[in-house]
Backbone of each chain as ProteinMPNN parsed JSONL, in Angstrom:
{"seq_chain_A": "XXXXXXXXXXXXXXXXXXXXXXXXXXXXXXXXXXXXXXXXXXXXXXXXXXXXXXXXXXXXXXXXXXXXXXXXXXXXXXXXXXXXXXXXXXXXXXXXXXXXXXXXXXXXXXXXXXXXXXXXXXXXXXXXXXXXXXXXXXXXXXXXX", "coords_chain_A": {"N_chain_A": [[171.485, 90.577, 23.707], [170.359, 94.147, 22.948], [168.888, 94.661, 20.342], [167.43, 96.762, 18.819], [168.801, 98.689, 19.817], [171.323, 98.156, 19.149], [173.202, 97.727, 21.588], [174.575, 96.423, 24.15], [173.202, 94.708, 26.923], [171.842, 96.494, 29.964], [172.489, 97.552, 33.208], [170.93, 99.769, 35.523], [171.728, 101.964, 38.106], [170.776, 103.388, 41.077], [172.699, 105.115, 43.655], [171.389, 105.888, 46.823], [171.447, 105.616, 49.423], [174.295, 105.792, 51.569], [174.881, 103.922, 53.243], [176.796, 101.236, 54.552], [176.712, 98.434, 53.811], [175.016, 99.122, 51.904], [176.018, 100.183, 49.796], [177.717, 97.703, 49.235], [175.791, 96.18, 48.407], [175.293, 97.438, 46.17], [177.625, 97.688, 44.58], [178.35, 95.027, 44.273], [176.358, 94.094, 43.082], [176.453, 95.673, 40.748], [179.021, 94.828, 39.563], [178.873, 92.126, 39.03], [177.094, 91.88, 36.565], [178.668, 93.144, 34.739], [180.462, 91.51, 35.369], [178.736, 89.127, 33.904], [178.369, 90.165, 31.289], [177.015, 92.523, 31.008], [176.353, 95.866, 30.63], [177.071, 98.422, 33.125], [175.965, 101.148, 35.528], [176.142, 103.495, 37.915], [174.801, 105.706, 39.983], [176.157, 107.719, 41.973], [174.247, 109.37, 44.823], [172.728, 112.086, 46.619], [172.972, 110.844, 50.084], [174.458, 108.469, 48.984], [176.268, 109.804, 47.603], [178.302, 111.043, 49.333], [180.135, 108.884, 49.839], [181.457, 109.011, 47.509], [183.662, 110.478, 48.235], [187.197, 111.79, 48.904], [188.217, 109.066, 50.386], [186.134, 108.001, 51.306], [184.97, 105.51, 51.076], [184.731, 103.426, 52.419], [182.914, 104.547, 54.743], [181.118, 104.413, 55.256], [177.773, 103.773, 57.677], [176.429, 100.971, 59.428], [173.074, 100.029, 58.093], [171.554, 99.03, 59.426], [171.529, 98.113, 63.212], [174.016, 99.427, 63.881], [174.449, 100.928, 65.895], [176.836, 103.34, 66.922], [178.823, 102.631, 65.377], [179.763, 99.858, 66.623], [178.124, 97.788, 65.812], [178.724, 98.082, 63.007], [181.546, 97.186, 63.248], [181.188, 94.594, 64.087], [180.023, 93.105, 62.167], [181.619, 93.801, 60.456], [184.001, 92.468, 61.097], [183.015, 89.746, 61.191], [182.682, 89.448, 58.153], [184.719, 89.717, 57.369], [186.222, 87.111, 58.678], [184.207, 85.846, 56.625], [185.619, 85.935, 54.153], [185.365, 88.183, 52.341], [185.62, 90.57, 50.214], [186.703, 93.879, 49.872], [185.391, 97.344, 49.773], [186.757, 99.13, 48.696], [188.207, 97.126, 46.18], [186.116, 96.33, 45.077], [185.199, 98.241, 44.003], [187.188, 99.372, 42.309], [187.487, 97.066, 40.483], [184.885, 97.003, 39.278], [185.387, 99.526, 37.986], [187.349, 98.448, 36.522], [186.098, 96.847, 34.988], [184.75, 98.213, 32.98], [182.546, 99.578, 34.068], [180.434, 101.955, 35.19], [180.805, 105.282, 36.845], [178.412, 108.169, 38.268], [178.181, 110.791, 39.224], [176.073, 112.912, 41.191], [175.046, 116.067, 40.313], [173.429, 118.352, 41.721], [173.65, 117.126, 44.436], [176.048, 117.42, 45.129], [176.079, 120.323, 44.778], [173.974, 121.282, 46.864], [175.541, 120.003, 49.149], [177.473, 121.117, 49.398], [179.559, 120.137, 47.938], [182.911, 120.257, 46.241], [184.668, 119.007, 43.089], [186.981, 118.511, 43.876], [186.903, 117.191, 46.381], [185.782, 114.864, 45.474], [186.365, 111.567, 44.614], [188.003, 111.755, 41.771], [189.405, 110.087, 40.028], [187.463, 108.36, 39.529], [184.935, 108.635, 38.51], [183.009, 108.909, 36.09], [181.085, 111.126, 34.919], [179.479, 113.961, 35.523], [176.05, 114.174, 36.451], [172.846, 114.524, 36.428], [169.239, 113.913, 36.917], [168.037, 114.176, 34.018], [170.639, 112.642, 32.846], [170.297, 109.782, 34.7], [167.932, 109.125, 33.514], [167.993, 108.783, 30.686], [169.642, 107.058, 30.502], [168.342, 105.256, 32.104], [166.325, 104.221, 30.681], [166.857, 102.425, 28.3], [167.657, 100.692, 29.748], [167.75, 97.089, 30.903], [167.45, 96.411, 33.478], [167.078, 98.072, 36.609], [167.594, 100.053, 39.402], [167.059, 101.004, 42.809], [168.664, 102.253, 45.123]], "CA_chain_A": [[171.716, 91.888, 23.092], [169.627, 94.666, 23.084], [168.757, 94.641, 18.973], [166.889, 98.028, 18.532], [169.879, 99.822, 20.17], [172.371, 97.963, 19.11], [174.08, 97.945, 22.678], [174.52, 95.354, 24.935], [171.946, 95.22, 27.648], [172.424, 97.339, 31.086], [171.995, 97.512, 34.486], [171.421, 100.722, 35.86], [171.687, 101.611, 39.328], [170.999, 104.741, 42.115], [172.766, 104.967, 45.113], [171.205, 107.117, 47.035], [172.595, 105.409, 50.926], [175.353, 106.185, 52.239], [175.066, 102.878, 54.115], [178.189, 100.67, 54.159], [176.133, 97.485, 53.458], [174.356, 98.779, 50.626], [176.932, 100.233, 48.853], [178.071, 96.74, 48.936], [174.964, 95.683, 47.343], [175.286, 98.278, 44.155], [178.934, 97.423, 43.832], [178.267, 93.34, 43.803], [175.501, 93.992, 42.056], [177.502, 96.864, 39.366], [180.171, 93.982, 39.044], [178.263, 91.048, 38.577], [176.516, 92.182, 36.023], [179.825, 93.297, 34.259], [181.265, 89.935, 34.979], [178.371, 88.824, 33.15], [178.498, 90.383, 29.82], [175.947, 93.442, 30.661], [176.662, 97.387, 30.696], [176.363, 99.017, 34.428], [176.263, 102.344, 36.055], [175.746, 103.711, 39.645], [174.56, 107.202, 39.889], [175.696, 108.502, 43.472], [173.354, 110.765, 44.847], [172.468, 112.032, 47.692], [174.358, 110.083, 50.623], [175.264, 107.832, 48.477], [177.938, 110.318, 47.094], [179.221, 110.866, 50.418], [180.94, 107.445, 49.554], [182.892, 109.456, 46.513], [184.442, 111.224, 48.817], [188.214, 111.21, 49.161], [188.522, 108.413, 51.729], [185.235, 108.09, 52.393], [184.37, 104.623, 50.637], [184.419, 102.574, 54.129], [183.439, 105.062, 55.773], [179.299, 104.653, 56.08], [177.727, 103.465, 59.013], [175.641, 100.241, 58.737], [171.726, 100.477, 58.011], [170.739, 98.646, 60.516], [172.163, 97.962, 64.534], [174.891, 100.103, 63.617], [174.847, 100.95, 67.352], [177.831, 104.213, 67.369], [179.813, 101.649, 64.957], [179.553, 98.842, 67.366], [177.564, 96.654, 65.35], [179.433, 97.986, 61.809], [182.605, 96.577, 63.729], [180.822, 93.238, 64.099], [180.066, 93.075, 60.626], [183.058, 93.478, 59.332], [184.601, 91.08, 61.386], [182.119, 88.359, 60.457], [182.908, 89.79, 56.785], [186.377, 89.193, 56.724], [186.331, 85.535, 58.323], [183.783, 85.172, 55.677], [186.512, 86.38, 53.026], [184.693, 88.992, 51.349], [186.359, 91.377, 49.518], [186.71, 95.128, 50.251], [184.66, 98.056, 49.25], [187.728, 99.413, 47.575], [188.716, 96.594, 45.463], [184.871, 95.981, 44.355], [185.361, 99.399, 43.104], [188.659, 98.942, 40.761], [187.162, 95.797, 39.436], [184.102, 97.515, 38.753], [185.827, 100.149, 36.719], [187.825, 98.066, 35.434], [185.515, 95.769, 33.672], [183.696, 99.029, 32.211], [181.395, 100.172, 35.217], [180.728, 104.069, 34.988], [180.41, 106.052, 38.042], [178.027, 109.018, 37.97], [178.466, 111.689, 40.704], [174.811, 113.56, 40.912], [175.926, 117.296, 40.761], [172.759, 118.538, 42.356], [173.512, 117.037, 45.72], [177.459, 118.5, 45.248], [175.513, 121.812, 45.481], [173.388, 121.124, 48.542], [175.879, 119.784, 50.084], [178.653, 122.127, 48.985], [181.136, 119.471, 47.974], [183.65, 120.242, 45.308], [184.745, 117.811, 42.444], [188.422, 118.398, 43.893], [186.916, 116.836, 47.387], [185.558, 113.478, 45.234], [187.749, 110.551, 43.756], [187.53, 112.307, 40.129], [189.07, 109.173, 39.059], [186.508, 106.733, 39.7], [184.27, 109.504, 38.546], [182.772, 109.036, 34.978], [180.46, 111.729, 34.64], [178.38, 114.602, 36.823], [174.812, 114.154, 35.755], [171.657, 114.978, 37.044], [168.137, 112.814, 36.536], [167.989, 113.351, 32.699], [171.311, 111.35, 32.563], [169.664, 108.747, 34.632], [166.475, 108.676, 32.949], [167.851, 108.54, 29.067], [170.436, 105.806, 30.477], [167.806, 103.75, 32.532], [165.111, 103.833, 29.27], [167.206, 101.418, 27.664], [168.191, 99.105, 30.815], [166.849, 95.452, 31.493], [167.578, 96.034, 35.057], [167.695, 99.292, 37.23], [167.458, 99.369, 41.045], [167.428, 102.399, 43.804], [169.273, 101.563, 46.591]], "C_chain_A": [[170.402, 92.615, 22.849], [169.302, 94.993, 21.249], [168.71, 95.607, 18.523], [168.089, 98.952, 18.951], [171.511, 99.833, 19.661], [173.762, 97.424, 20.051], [173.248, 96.894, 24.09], [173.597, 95.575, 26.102], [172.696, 95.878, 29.123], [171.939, 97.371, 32.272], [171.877, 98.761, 35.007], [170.818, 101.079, 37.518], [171.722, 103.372, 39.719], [171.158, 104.456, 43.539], [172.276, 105.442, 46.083], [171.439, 106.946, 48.964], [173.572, 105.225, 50.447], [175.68, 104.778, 53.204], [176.147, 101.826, 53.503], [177.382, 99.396, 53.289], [175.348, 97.604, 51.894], [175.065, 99.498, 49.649], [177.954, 99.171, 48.327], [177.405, 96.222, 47.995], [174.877, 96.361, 45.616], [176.477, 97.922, 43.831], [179.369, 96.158, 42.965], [177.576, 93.483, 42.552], [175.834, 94.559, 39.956], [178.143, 95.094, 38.624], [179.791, 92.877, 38.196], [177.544, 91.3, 37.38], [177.068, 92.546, 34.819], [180.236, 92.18, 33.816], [180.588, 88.993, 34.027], [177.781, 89.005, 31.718], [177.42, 92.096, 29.838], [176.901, 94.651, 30.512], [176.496, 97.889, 32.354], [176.933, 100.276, 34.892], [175.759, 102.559, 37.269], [175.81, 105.17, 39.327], [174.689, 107.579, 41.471], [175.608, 109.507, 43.722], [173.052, 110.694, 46.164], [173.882, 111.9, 49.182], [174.992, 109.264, 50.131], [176.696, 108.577, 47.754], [178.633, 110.75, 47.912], [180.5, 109.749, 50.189], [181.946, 107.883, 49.056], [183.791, 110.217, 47.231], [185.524, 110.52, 48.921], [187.886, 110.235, 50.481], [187.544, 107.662, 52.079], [184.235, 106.797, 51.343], [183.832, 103.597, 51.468], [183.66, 103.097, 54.844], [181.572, 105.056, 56.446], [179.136, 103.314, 56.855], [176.938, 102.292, 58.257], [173.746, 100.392, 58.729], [170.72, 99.916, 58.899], [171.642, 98.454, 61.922], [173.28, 98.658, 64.384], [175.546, 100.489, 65.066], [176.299, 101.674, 67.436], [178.97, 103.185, 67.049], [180.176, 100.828, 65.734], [179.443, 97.257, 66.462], [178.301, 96.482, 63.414], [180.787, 97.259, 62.103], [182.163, 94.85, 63.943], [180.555, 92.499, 63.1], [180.806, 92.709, 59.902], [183.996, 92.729, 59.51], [184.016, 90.094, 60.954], [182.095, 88.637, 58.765], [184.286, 88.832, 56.449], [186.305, 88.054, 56.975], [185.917, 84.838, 57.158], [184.37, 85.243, 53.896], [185.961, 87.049, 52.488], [185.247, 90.289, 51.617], [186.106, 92.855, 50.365], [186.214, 96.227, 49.654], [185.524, 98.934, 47.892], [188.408, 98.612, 46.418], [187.597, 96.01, 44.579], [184.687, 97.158, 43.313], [186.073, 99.681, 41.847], [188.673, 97.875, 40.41], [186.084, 96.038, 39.015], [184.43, 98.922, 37.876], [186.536, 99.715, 36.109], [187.586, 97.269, 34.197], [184.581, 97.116, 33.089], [182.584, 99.991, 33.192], [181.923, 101.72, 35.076], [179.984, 104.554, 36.153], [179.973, 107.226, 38.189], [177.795, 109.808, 39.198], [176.871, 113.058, 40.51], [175.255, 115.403, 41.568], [174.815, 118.436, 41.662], [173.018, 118.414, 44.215], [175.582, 117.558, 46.238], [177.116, 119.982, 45.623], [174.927, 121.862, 46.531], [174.477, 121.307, 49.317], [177.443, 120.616, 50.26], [180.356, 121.499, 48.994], [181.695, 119.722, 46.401], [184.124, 119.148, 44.359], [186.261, 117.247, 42.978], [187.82, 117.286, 45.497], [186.472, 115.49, 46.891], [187.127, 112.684, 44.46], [187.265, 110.527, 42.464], [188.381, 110.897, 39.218], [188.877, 108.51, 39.019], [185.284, 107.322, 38.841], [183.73, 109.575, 36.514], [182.061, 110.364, 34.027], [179.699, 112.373, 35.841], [177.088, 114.547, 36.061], [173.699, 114.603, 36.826], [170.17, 114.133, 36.207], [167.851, 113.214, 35.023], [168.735, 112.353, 32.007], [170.948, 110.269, 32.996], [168.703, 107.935, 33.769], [166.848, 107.955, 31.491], [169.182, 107.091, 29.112], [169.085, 104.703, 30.814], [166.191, 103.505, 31.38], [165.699, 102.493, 28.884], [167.974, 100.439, 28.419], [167.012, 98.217, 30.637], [166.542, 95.902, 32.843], [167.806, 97.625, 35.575], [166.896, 99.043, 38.452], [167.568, 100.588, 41.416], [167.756, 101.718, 44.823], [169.541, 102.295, 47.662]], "O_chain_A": [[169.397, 91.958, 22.577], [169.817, 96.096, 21.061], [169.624, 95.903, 17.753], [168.252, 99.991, 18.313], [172.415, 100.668, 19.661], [174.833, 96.958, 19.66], [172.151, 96.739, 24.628], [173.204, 96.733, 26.247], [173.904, 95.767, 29.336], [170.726, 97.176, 32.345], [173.025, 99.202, 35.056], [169.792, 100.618, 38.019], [172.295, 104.287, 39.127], [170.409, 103.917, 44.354], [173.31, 105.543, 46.743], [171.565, 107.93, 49.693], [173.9, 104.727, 49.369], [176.739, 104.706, 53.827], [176.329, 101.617, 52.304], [177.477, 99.445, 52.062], [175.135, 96.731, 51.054], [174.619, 99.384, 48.508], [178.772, 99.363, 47.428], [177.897, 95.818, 46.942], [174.568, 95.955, 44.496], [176.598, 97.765, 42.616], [180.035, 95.976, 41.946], [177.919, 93.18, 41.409], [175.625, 94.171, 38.807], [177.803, 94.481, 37.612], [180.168, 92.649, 37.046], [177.27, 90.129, 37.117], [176.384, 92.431, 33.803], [180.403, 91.755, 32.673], [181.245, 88.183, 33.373], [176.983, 88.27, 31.136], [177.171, 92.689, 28.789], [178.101, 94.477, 30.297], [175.393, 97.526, 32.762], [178.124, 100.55, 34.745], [174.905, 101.787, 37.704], [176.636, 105.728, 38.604], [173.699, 107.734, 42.185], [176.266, 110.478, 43.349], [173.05, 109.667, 46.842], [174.987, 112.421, 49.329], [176.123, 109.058, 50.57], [177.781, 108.065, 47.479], [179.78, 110.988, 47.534], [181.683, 109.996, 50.427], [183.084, 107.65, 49.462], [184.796, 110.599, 46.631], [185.544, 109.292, 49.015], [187.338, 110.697, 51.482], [187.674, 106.774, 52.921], [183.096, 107.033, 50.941], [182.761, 103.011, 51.313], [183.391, 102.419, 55.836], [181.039, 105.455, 57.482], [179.803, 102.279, 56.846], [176.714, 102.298, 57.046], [173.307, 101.048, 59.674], [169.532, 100.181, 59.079], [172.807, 98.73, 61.638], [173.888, 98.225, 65.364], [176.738, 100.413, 65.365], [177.165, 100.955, 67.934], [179.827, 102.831, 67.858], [181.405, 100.889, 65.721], [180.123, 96.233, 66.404], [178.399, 95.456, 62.741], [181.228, 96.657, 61.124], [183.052, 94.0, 63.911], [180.811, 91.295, 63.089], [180.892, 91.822, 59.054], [184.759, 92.283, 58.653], [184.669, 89.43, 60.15], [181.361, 87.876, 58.135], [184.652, 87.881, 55.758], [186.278, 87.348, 55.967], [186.461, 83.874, 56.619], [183.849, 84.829, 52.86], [185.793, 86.422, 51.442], [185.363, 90.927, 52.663], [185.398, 92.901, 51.371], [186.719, 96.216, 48.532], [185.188, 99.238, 46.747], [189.148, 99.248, 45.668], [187.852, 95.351, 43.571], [184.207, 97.1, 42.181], [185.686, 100.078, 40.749], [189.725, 97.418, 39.963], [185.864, 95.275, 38.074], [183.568, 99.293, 37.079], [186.731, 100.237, 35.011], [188.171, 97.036, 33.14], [183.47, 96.74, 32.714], [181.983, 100.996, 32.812], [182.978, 102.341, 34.946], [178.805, 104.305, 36.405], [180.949, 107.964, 38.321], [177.173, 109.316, 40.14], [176.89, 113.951, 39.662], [175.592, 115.807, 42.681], [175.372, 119.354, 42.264], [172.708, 119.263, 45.051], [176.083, 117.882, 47.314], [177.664, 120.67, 46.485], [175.423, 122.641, 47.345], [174.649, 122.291, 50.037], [178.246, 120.571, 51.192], [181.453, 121.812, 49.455], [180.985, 119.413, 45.445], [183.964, 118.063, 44.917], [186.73, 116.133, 42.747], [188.658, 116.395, 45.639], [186.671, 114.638, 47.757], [188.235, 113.024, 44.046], [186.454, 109.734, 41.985], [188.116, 110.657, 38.04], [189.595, 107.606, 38.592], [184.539, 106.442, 38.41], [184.279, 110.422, 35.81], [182.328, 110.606, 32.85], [179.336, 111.765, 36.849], [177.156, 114.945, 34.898], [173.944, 114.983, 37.971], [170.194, 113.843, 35.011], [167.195, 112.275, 34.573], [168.348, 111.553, 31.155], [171.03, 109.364, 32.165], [168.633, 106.752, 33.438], [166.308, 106.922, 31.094], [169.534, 106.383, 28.169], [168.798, 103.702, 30.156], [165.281, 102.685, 31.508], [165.054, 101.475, 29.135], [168.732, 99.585, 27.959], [165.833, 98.432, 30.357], [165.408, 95.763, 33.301], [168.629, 98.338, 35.0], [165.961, 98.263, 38.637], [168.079, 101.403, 40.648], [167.198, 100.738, 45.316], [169.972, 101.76, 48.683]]}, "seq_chain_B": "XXXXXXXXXXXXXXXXXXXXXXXXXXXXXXXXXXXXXXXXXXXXXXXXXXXXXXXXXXXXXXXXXXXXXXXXX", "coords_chain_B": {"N_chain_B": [[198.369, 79.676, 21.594], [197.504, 79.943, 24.572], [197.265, 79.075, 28.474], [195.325, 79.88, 30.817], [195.195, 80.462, 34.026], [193.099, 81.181, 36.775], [192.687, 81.499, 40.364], [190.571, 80.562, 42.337], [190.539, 79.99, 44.651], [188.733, 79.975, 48.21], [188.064, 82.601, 47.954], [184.53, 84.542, 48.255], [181.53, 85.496, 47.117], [181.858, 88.345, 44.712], [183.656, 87.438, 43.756], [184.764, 85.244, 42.197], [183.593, 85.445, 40.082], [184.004, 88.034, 39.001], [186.874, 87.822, 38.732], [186.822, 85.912, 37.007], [186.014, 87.417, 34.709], [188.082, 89.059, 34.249], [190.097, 87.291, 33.593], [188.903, 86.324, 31.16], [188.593, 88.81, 29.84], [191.253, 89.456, 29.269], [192.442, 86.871, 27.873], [193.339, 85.762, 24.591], [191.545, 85.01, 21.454], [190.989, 82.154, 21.788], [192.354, 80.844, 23.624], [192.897, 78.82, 26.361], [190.652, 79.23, 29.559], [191.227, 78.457, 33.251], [189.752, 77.747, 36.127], [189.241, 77.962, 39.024], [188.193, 76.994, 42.049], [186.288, 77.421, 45.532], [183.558, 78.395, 45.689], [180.592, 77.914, 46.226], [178.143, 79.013, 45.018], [179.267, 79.976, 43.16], [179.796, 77.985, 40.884], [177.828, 77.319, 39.271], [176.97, 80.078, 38.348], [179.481, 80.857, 37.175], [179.652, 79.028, 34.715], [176.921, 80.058, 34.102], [177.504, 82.28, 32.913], [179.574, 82.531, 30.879], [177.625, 81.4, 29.094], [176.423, 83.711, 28.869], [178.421, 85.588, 27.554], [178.817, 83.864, 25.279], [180.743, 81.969, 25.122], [182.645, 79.297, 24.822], [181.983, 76.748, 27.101], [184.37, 74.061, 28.455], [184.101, 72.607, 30.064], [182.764, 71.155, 33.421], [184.272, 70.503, 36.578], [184.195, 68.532, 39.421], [183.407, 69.284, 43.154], [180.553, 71.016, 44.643], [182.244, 72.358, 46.178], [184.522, 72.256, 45.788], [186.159, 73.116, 42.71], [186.609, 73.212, 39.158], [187.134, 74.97, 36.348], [187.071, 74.888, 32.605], [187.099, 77.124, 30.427], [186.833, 77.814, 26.902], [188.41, 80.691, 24.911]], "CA_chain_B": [[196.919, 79.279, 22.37], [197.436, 79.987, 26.439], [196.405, 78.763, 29.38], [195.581, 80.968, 32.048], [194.67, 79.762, 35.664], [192.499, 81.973, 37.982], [192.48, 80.403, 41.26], [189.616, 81.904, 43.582], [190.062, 79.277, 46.006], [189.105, 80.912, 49.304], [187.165, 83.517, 47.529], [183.944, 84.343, 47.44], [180.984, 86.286, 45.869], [181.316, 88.407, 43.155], [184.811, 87.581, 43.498], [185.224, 84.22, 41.613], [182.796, 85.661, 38.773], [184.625, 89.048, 38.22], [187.965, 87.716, 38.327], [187.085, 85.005, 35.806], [185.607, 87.881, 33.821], [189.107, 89.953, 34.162], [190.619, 86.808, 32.664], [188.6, 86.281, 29.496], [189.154, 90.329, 28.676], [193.033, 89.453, 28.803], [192.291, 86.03, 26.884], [193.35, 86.005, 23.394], [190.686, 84.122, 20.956], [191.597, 80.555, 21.611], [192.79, 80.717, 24.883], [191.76, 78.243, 27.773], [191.241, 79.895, 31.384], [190.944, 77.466, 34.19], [189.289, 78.39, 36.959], [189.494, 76.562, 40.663], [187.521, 77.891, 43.204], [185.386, 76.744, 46.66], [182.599, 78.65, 46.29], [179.229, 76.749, 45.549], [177.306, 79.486, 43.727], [180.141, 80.504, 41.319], [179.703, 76.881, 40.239], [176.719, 77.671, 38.775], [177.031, 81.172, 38.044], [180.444, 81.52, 36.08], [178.887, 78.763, 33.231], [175.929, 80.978, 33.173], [178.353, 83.977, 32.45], [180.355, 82.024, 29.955], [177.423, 80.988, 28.043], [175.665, 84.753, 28.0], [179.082, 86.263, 26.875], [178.738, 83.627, 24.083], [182.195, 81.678, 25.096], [182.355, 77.715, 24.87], [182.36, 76.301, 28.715], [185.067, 72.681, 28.094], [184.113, 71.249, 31.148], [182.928, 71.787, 34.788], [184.317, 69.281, 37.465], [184.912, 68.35, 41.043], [182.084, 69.054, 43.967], [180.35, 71.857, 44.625], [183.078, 73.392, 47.15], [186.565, 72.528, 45.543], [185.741, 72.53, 41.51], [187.732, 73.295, 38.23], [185.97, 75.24, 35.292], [187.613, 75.289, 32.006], [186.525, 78.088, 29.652], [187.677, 78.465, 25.49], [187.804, 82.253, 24.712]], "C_chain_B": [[197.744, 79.029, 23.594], [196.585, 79.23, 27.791], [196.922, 79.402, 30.39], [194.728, 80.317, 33.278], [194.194, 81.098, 36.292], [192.44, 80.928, 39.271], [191.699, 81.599, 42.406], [189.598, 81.25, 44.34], [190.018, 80.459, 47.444], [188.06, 82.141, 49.199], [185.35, 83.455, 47.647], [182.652, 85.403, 46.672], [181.056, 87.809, 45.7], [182.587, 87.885, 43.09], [185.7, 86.52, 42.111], [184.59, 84.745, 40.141], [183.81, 86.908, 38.174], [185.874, 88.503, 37.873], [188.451, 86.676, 36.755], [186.553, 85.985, 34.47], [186.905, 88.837, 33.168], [190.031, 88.666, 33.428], [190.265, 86.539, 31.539], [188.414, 87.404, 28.962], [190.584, 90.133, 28.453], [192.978, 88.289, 27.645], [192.718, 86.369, 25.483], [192.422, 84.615, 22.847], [191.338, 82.611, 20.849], [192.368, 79.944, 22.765], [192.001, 79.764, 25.637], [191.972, 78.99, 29.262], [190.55, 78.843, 32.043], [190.825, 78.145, 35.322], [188.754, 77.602, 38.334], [189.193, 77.502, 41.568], [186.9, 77.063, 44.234], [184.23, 77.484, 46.986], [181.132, 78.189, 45.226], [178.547, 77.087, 44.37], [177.886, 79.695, 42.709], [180.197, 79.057, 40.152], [179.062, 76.64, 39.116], [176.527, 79.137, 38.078], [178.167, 81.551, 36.566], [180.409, 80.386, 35.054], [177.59, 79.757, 33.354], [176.461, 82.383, 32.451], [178.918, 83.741, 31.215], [179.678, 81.79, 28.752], [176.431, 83.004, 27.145], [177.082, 85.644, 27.165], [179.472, 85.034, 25.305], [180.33, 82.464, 23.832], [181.805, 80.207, 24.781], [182.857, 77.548, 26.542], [182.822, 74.651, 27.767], [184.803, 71.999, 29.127], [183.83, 71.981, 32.491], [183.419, 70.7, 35.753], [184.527, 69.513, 38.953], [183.425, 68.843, 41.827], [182.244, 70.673, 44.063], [181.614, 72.891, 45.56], [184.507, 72.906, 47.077], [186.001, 71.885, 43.629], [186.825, 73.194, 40.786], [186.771, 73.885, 37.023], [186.804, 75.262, 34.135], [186.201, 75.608, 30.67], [187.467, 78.296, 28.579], [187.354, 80.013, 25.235], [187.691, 82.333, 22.974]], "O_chain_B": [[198.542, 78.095, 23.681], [195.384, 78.964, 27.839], [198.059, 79.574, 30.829], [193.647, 79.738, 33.171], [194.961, 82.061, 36.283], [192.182, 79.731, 39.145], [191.962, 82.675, 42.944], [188.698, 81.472, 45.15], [190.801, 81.371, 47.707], [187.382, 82.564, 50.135], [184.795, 82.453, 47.196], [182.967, 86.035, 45.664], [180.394, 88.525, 46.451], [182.811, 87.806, 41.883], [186.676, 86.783, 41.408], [185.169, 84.399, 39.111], [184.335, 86.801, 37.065], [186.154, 88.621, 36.68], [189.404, 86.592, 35.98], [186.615, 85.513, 33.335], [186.903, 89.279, 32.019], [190.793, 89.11, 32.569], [191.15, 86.453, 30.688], [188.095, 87.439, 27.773], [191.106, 90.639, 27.46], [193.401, 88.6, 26.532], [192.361, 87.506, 25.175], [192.426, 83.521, 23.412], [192.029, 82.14, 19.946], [192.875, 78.823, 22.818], [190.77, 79.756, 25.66], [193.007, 79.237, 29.882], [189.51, 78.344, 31.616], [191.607, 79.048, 35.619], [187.889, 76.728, 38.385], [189.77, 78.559, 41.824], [186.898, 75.866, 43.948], [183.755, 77.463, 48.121], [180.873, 78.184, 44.022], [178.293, 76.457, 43.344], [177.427, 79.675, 41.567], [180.531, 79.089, 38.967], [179.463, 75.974, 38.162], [175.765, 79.136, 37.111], [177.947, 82.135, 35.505], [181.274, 80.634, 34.214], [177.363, 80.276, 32.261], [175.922, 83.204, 31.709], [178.835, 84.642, 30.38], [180.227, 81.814, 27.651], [176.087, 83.381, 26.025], [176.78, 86.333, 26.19], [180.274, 85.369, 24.434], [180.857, 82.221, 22.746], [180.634, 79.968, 24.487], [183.837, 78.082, 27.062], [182.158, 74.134, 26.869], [185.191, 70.835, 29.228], [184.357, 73.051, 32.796], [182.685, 69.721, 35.616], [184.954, 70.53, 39.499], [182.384, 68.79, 41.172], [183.204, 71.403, 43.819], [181.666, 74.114, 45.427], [185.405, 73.04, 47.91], [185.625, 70.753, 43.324], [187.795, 73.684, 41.364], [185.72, 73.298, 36.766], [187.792, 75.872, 34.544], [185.204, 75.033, 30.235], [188.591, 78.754, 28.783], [186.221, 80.483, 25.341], [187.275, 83.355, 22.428]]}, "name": "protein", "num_of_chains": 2, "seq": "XXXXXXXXXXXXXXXXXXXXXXXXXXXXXXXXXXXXXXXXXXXXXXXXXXXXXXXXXXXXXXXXXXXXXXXXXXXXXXXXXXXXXXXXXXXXXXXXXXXXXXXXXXXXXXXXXXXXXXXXXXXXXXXXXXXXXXXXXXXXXXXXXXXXXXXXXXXXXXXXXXXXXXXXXXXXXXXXXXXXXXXXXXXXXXXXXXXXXXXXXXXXXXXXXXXXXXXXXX"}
């Protein structure tokens, strides 16, 4: 426990790919972190909020050999034999143990996406880097991904 | 006082850790959850989870890739 704050300690996290693989890694990472007694948030920004898009949680390419989804198709076969879970169900076990999902409203304007075009209810909050900053002061752990 | 079974056989990471974490939020204080899984690291992982959320771990058994965890809430 975090003493001075009162509040349990936190992980805080920025997505900022769009890559299928490493939105795996912030989600494990979100969860686990959950599963083990902390606080965690994911701020997607950038391409990473491509992801919030209706639909569009599967839908990035992989960050490396990706090869015109070739090599993301090889992946995910050697995924599934290896039983591992689905990007969508890492998601509704990461909000359901508490995980807060922060949609960076900056790159909604760039990119001229609406809140009606994200999944508003996975969607905790629109923030912009002072919500990061005054969350990740009082993390143990924060990561850019 | 309950006993609740997770069974992650088959499963594996974060999967065996969150789900054992989705059973000790349902838990009522005094509950045991039993937890049977095949994957190596959660072996190791979901007692380190058990002891930072402050729970009592009753026992870990069986080999690293078919084990049994029981957790008091």
């Amino acid at each position: 426990m975090n003493t001075e704050l009162q509040r349990p300690e936190r992980v805080t996290i920025i997505l900022h790919s769009g890559d299928m693989d490493k939105v795996y890694s912030a989600l494990i990472i979100g969860s686990g972190a959950l599963a083990m007694g902390m606080e965690a948030s994911i701020y997607f920004t950038f391409w990473g909020l491509q992801r919030l898009k209706k639909s569009g949680l599967e839908k990035g390419p992989l960050s490396k050999m990706h090869f015109l989804g070739l090599g993301k198709w090889m992946v995910k076969q050697r995924m599934k034999k290896a039983n591992v879970t689905t990007l969508e169900r890492l998601m509704r076990d990461f909000k359901e143990l508490g995980g807060k999902v922060i949609a960076c409203d900056m790159t909604m304007e760039i990119m001229g996406i609406r809140r009606e075009d994200l999944r508003e209810d996975w969607i905790d909050a629109y923030g912009a880097v002072g919500t990061y900053i005054q969350e990740a002061r009082g993390s143990q752990i924060t990561l850019f991904i | 006082m309950a006993e609740i079974l997770v069974d992650c056989r088959g499963e594996t990471c974060p999967v065996p850790l969150v789900e054992t974490r989705k059973a000790i939020r349902q838990a009522q204080p005094g509950d045991v959850i039993v937890v049977i899984g095949t994957h190596p690291a959660s072996r190791e992982e979901i007692p380190m989870a058990v002891r930072a959320l402050g729970l009592e771990l009753l026992s870990v058994e069986g080999t690293e890739t078919d084990w049994t965890i029981r957790i008091r809430r």
